[in-house]
C-alpha positions in Angstrom: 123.2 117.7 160.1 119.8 116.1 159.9 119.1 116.9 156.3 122.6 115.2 155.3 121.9 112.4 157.5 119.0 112.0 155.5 120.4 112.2 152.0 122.9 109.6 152.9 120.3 107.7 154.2 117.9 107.8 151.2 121.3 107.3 149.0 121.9 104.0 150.9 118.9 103.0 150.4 118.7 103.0 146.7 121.7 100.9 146.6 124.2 103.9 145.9 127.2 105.2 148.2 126.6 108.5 149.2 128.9 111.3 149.5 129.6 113.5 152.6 131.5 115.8 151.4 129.1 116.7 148.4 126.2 116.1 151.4 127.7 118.8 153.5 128.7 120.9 150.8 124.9 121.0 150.1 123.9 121.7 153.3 126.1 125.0 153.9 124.5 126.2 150.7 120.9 125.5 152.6 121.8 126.8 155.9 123.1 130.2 154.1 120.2 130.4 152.4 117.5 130.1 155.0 119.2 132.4 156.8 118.2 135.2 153.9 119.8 138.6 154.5 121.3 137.1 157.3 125.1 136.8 157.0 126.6 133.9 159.2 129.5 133.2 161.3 131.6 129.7 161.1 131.0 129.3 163.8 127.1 129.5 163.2 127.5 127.4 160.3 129.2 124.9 162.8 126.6 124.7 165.5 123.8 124.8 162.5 125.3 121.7 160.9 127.2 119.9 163.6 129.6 119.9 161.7 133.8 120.7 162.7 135.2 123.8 162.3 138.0 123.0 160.1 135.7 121.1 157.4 133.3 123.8 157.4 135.9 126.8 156.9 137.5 124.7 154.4 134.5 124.4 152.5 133.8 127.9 152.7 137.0 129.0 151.0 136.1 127.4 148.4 132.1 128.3 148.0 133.6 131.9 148.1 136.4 131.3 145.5 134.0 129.6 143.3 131.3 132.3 143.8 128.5 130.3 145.7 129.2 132.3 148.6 130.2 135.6 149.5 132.1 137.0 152.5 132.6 140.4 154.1 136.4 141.9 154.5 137.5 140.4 157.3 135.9 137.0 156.1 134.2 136.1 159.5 130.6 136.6 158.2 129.2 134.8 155.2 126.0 134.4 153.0 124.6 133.2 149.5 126.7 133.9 146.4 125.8 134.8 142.5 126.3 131.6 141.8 123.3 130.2 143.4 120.9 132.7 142.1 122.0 132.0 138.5 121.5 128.4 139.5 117.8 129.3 140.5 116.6 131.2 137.9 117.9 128.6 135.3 115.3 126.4 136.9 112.6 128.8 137.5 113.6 129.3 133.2 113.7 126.1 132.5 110.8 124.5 134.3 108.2 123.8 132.0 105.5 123.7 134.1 106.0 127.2 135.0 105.7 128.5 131.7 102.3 127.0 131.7 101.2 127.9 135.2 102.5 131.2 135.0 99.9 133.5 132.9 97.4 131.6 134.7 98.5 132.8 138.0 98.6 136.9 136.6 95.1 136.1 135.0 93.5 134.8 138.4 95.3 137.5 140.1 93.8 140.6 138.3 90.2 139.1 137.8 89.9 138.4 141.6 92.4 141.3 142.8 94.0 140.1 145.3 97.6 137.8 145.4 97.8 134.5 143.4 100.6 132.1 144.0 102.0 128.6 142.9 104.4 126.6 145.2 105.9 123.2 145.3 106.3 120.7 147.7 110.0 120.0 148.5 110.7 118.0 151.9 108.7 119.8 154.1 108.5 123.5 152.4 106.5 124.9 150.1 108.7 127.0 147.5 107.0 129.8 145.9 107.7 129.4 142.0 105.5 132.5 141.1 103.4 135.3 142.9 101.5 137.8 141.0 100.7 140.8 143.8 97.1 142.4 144.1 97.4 146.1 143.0 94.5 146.8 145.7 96.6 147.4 148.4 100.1 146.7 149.4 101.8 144.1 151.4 104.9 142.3 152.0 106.3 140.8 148.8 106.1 137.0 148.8 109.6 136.5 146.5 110.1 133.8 144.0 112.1 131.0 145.7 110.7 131.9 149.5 110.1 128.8 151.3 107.8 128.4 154.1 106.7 125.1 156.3 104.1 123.4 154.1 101.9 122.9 157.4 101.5 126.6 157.8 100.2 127.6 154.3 97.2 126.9 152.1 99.6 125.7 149.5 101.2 123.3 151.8 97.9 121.9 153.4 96.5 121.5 149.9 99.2 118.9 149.0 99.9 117.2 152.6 96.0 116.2 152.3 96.3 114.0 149.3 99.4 112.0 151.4 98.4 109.1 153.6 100.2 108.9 157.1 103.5 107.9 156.4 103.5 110.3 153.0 102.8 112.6 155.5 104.7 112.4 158.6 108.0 111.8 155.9 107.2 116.1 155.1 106.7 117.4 158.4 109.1 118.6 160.6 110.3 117.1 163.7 108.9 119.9 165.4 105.5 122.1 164.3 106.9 125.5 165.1 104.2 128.5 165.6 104.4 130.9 163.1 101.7 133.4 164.5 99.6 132.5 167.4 97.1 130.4 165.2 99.7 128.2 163.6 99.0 124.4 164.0 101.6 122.8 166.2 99.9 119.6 167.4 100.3 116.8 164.5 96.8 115.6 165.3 95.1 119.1 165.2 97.0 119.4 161.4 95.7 115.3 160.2 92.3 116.6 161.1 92.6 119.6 159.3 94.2 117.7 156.4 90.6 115.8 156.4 88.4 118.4 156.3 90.6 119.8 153.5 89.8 116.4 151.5 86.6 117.0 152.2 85.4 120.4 150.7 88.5 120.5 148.3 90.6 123.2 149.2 93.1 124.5 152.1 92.5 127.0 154.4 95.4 128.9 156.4 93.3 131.0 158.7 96.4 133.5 159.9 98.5 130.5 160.7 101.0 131.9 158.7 100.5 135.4 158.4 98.5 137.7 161.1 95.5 139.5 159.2 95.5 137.0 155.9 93.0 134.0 155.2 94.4 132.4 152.3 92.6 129.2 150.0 94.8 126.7 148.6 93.8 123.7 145.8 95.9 121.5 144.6 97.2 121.2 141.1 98.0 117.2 140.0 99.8 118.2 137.1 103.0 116.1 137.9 103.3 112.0 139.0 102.9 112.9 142.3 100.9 115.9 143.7 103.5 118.4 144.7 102.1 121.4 143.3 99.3 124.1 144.1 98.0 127.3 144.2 96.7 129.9 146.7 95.2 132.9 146.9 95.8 135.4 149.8 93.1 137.9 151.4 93.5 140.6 153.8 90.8 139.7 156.4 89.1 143.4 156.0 88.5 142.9 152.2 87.1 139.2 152.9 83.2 138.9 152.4 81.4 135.1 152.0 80.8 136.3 148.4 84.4 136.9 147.5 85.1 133.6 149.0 83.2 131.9 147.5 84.8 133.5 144.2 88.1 132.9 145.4 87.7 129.3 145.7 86.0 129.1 142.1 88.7 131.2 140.3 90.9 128.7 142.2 89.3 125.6 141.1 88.5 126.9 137.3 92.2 127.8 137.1 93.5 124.4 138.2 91.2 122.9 136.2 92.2 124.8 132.9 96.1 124.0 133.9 95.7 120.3 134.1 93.4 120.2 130.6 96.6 121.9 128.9 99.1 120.7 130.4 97.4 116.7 130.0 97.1 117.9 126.0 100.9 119.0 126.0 101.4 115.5 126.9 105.1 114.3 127.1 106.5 117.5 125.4 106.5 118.8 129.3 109.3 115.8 130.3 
């Protein structure tokens, strides 16, 4: 309910009548999806979005006609649809920074060993756009299209620290909720970490979003508006000050190789 509040909202504000129904339509698409392998009940769907029951099973008849979602036999539980996931890997193919980013990210990844990832910023998530896995030791995959709470990852942190305070409170939630037991949760313990990060040049999750991983995050201003980075993730027993220290200059190199291309591919990137 909050996030089509919002949309309406920022519709409003630039002057254009929004639509609820589209709004809402939106949001069931969003709530099904965060929920993962998670099939939902209307009811679910209702409390989730505030939302009556008869608009919301309406709506769901025809996600599940259409083919954006899917239901079991007895058409009480539902979840994501083929639809969507054609819809995500057109952008994921069509994203033109990805195509630049992307060999980077497998380069990094097999020179340091260990996992390499680029995210976006979008509200207050960080969507993973491409992870290439260490071959050292295995882990739970990180998919393409994940999202996470930007204030939790290196990715995030690397991103929210180029924001000034209202940039910054307009991508957090309501609500820092603990990931693991290191997790920031207090909003001044994050804009002091945000600080530091400024500082030295680069994010650190220490566990805060996974128990046993330290991961580095720099920022990559390839776009008007810094919404992109990337991260590297270590397994606390594999993490020496050396490798850290060539972590966080693969890291920097890499962004630094990615922003001289894609500032000489100029406006053939949109």
């Amino acid at each position: 309910m909050a996030q089509q509040t919002a949309a309406a909202g920022a519709a409003a504000g630039n002057g254009v009548r929004g639509v609820k129904s589209a709004a809402r339509t939106v949001e069931v698409l969003e709530v099904l999806a965060a929920r993962g392998n998670e099939p939902v009940t209307v009811r679910e769907l209702c409390d989730a979005m505030e939302a009556p029951r008869s608009s919301v099973y309406a709506l769901l008849r025809t996600l599940t006609e259409l083919g954006w979602v899917r239901s079991d036999s007895t058409h009480s539980l539902y979840s994501i649809g083929i639809r969507a996931l054609l819809a995500g890997t057109t952008y994921l193919d069509t994203d033109p920074l990805l195509q630049v980013v992307q060999p980077h990210v497998d380069q990094v990844s097999r020179q340091l060993e260990e996992t390499v990832h680029y995210g976006r910023l979008d509200r207050t998530d960080i969507v993973y756009l491409a992870t290439h896995q260490s071959a050292a030791y295995e882990r739970a995959r990180n998919r393409v299209g994940r999202r996470l709470p930007a204030y939790s990852t290196s990715l995030g942190k690397a991103v929210l620290a180029h924001f000034d305070d209202q940039e910054l409170e307009a991508h957090l939630p309501p609500v820092l909720t603990p990931l693991t037991p290191t997790t920031i949760t207090s909003r001044e313990a994050l804009r002091e970490d945000l600080a530091v990060t400024r500082e030295r040049g680069y994010a650190i999750d220490d566990e805060e979003n996974t128990p046993g991983l330290r991961c580095f995050g720099v920022a990559l201003p390839i776009r008007s508006g810094i919404t992109d980075a990337l991260s590297c993730s270590v397994p606390l027993d594999r993490l020496t000050p050396e490798h850290e220290r060539e972590i966080i200059a693969a890291l920097r190199s890499t962004a630094d190789v990615t922003l001289q291309i894609v500032r000489g591919l100029g406006g053939l990137l949109g």
